[in-house]
Structure formats: C-alpha cells, structure tokens
C-alpha positions in Angstrom: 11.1 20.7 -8.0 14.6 20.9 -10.3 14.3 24.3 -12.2 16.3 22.8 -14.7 14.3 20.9 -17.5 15.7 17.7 -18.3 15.9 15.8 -22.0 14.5 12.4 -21.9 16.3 11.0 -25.6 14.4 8.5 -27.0 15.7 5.0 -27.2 17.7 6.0 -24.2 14.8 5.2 -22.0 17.0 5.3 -18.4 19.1 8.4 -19.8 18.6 12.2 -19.7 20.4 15.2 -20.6 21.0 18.1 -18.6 20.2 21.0 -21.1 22.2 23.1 -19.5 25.5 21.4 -20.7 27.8 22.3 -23.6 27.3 19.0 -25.6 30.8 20.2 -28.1 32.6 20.5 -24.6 31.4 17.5 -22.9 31.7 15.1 -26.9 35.6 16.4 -26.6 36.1 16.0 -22.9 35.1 12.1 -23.6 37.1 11.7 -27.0 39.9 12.4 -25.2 39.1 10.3 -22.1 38.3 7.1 -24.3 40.8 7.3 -27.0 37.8 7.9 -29.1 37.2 8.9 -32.7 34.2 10.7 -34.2 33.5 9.9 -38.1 30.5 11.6 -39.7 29.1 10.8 -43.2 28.5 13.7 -45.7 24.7 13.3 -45.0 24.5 13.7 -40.9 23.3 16.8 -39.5 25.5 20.4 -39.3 26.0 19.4 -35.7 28.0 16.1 -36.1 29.7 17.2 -39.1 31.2 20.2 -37.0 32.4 18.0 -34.6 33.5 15.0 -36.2 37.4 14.4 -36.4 36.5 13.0 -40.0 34.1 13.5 -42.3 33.5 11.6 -45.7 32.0 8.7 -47.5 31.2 5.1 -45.9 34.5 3.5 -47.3 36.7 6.6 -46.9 35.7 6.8 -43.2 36.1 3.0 -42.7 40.0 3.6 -44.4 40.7 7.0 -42.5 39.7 5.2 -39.0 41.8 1.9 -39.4 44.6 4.2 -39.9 44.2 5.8 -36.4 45.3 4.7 -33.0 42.2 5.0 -31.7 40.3 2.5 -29.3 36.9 3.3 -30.3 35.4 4.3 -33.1 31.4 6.3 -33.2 30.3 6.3 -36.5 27.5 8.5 -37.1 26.0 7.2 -40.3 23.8 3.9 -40.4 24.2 0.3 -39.3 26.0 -0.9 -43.0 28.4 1.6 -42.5 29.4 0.6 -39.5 29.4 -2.4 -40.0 32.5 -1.3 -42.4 34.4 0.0 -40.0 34.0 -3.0 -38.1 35.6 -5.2 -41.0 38.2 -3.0 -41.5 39.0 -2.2 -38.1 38.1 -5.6 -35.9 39.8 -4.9 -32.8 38.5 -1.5 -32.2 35.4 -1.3 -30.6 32.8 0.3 -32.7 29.5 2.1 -31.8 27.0 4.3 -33.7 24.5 6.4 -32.2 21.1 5.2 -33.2 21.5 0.9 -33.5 18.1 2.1 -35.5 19.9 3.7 -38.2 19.3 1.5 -40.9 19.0 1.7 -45.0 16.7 1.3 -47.6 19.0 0.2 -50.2 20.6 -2.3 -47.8 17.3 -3.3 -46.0 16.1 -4.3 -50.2 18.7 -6.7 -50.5 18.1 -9.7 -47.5 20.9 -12.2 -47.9 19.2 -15.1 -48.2 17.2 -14.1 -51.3 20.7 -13.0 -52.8 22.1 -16.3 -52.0 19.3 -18.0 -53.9 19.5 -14.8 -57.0 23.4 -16.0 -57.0 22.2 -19.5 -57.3 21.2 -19.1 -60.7 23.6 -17.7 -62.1 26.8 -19.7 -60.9 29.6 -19.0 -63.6 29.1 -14.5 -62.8 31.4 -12.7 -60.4 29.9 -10.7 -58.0 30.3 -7.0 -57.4 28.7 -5.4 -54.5 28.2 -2.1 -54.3 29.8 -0.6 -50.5 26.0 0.5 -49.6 24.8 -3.1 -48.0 25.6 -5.4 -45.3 28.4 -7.2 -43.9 26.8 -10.8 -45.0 25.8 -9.7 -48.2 30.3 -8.2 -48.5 30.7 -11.9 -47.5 29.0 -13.1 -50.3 30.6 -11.3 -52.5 34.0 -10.9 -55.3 34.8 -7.6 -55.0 33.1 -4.6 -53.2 32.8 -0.8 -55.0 31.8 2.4 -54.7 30.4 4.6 -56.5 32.9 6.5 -57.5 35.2 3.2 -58.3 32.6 0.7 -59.9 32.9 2.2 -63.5 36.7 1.8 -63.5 36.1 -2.0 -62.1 33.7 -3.5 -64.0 36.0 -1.8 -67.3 38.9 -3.8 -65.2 37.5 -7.3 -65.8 38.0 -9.1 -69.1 35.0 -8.5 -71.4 34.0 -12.2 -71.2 33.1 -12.2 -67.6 29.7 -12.5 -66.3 28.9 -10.0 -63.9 25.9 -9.7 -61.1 26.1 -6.3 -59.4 24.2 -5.2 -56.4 22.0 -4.3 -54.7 21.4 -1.2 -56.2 19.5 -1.2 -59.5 20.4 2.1 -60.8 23.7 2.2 -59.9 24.1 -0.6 -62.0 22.2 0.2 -64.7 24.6 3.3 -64.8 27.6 1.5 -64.7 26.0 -0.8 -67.3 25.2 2.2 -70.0 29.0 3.4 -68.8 30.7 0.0 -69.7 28.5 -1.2 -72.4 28.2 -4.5 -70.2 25.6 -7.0 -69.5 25.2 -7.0 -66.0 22.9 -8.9 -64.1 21.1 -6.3 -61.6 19.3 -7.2 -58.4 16.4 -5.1 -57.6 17.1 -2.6 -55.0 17.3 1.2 -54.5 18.0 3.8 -51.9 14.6 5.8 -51.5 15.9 9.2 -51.2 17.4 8.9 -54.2 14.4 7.3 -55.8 11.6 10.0 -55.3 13.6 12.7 -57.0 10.8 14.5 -59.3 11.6 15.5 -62.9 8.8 17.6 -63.3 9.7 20.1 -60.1 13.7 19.6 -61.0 12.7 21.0 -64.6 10.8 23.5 -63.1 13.6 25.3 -61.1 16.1 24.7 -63.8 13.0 27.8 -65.3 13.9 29.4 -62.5 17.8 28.7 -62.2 18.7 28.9 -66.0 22.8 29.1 -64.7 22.4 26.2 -61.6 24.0 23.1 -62.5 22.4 19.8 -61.7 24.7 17.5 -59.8 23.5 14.2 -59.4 24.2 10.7 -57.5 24.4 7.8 -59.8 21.8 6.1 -57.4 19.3 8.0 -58.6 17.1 7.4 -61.7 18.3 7.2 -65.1 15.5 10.4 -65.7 17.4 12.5 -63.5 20.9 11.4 -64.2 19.9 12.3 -67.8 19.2 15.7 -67.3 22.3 16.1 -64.8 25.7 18.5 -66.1 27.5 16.2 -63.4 27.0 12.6 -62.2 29.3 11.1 -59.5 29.7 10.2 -55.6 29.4 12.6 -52.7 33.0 13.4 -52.6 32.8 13.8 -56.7 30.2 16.2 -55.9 31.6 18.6 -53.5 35.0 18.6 -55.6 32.9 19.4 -58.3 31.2 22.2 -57.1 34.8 23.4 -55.7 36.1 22.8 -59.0 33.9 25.2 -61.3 33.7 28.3 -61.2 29.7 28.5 -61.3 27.6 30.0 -59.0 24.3 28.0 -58.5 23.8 24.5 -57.9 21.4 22.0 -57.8 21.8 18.9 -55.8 19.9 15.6 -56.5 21.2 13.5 -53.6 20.7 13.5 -49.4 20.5 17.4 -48.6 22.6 17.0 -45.3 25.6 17.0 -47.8 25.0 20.6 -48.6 26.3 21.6 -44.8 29.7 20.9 -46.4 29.2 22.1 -49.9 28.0 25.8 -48.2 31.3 25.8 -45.6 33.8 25.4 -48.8 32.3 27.5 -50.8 30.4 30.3 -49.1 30.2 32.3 -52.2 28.0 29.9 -53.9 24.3 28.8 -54.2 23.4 25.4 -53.1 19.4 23.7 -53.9 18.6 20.7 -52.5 16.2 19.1 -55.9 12.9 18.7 -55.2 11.5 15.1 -54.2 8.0 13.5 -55.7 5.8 14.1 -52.6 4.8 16.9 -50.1 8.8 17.0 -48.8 10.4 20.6 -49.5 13.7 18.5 -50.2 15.2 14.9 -49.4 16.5 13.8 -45.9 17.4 10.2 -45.3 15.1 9.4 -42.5 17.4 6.5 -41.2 20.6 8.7 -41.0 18.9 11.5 -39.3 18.3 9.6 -36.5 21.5 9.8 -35.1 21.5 13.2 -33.4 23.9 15.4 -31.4 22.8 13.9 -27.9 22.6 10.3 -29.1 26.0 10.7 -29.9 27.3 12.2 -26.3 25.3 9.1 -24.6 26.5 6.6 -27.2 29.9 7.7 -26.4 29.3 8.0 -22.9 27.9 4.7 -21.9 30.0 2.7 -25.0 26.8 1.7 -26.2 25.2 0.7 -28.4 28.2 -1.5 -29.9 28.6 -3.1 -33.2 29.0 -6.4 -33.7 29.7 -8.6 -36.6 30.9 -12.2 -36.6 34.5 -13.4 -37.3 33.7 -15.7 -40.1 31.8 -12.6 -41.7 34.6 -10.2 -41.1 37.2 -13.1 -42.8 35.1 -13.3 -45.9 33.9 -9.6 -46.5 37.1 -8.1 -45.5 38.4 -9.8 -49.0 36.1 -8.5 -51.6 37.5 -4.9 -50.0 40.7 -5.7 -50.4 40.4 -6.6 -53.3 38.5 -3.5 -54.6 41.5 -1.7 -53.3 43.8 -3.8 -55.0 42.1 -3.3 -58.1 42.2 1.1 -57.6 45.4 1.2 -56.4 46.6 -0.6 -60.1 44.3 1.5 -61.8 45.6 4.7 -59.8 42.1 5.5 -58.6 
C-alpha cells in the first residue's frame, strides 16, 4: 500500500495528482516545455491569479494573448471567454481548465431565440456585449465591453436603432447613460443579480467612510446607491486611484485577491448577496482550480474549438469595436 495519498480531480476520471508535488513548479516546468501561456480573469481563485503570466478582463486577455508568440493559450475563466481568445488568436491552440465552466449571462441568451428577437426588429444594429458566445459575436454589428459600450452607443448617429445584448442591465445602464432607446434582450449574470439592498444598506451603518463600487451588470438598485460604477479594471484603478480607505465591492469577490495585493493598506468587502451566501462567487468560474489547470496543460486537453465560418463573422464585430475605441481614444 502507497503511503502517499493520491488526488482523484473530478472530471479527470483517469487522472490523479500526486500531492506531494509543487503544482507552481511543475505549471512553470510545462509553460516552458509547451510554449504555453497562462491568462487568469480578475474573478479566478488567489492560486491562478498568482501564477498567471496575465491577468485581466475577457477582452484584454483575448488582446494581450494574440500579441504573444505563444503556441498555446489556458484560459482560466469560462467557456465564452475562451471562446474569445479563440477568435482573436485562431491558430493557437486554446484550452481552459474546466470545459464545464460556463455562464449565466451567456447561457440566457441561446442563439436561436436571438436570431428570431433580431427578426423583428430588422432596420436596428446590433451591439453585443463581450460576455456571450461565439455564435451569438457572429450575429452581431459591433461587440463591447463594459467599460466601452457607453462611449459606442454615444458613437452612433442618434437616429439609429439599436438592440443591445444579452445583458439587461447593462443595457439599461447604458440606456439611462445615452438617453437612447435601446431594445434589451432579457438576460443577466446571476452573481450580479442577487446583490441585496437591504444588507448593502446595512454595512454602509456599519462602514459610514467605505465606498460602494459597483459593476454596471448589476441592478439599477444597487448601481443607484454606488459612489462608483464601472468594469473590473475601472474598479481596481478606482480603488488605486482614491485615497480612501474602505471599500465595498458589489461584483464577483475573487476580484478582491487583486484589489488587496495593490493596495495592502486598504479595506476590501465583498457586498452581501440576497440568500444564505456570506458574499458572491461565480459558481461557473470557480470551477477551474489549481490542479485542473496542471492536468489541462499537461494532457492539452480539454481544447477549444469554434468553427471557421464563426470565427470569420464574430472576429468583425470586434474589430470593429476596436476600430471604434481607438477613434475615440478609449
């Protein structure tokens, strides 16, 4: 009998883990091996930030990684996002940890019920917001973010018809920002939808100085009561920015990791969700973990893949969107 314990990791039936091992030495020893590059979203666990070669937002990441020479790309985020890479970066093999890591938001907008919501209203441009699937990027004008889609819908003459997607509050943000008419499909990201106004209130009692920095994907209760409303990356340069002490955060809490390593001197608190949770992980992002990530990169596997035809047409809508920031100096 092995004295050493080993790690069966779940959806890795045939695969286990020697516990013994440095996982940091052993992610490196491969990244150099494969030609290999680690990107990490904001939200992932402390683990993969630390060891991630870049960490950021799903478009940044998608931009930093075409820029590099490497060969393969693990994106430790969920499936949309690498799905982005994928269109931005073709001939680079692409993997991600969990193939399980999906999203709410994106999951709320199937294609073919968009296809038939576009339908009806044939003379609007469509904006997507960066946050859904390849297909749904293919059926799209332009693509945003949400730190760009302000500044884009304001870009368009005042006479054009817009449907924005797939997230509701977003675009109701954007709308109340504009002063446009936007058409809005039904969606929502639901860690950013179970925010509670009630506890938030409550330790604003208890933090009279924290700030309340909010995602525009949440509800327009919360983003009223926020002192700051923007993306992940306007967040942390936010709370860089000001000189304030306490914060309260009303987005994924895995982007506090970051906010804590920049500014040790300051106070971050994850606001308080609707339900029994003490504060608001993404279920679907969490799934990718430290040793999903050594055996994803290990065995190649699992890939991403995303048709040609889909890559032609979504890769435009980006382009696009990056046209339209780099005129705007964004």
């Amino acid at each position: 009998m092995d004295t050493l314990a080993e790690i069966n990791i779940k959806g890795f039936a045939d695969e286990y883990i020697d516990p013994t091992l440095d996982l940091f030495d052993e992610i490196e020893k491969l990244k150099k091996q494969k030609n290999a590059v680690i990107l990490a979203h904001y939200y992932q666990e402390p683990d993969i930030q630390d060891i991630a070669d870049y960490i950021g937002d799903s478009l940044g990441l998608s931009q930093q990684a075409a820029k590099t020479d490497a060969d393969i790309i693990v994106f430790a985020g969920v499936h949309f996002m690498a799905e982005t890479a994928k269109i931005l970066s073709p001939t680079k093999k692409v993997l991600l940890p969990d193939i399980k890591a999906g999203c709410s938001l994106a999951d709320s907008c199937p294609p073919h019920l968009f296809k038939k919501f576009k339908e009806q209203y044939p003379d609007h441009l469509v904006i997507t917001y960066v946050n859904c699937t390849a297909e749904l990027k293919a059926m799209s004008d332009i693509v945003c973010t949400s730190s760009n889609a302000v500044q884009i819908v304001q870009s368009l003459p005042p006479e054009q018809k817009i449907i924005f997607g797939p997230d509701k509050n977003l675009g109701a943000y954007v709308a109340k920002k504009t002063g446009r008419d936007l058409v809005l499909w039904n969606g929502a990201c639901m860690v950013h939808e179970i925010f509670s106004r009630e506890k938030i209130t409550k330790l604003k009692e208890r933090h009279p100085g924290a700030k309340l920095l909010a995602h525009p994907e949440c509800e327009e209760v919360i983003l009223q009561m926020a002192d700051y409303v923007g993306s992940t990356t306007g967040i942390l340069k936010y709370a860089t920015s000001y000189p304030d002490k306490e914060f309260i955060v009303a987005t994924e809490a895995g982007i506090i990791h970051q906010m804590q390593k920049d500014n040790p001197d300051k106070v971050f608190i994850p606001a308080p969700p609707n339900n029994a949770g003490a504060c608001n992980d993404c279920p679907h992002i969490k799934r990718n973990t430290l040793e999903k990530l050594y055996l994803c990169l290990k065995n190649e596997s699992p890939e991403i893949a995303v048709p040609v035809d889909i890559i032609e047409r979504a890769v435009k809508p980006i382009e696009r969107m990056l046209e339209i920031s780099a005129r705007l100096g964004l």
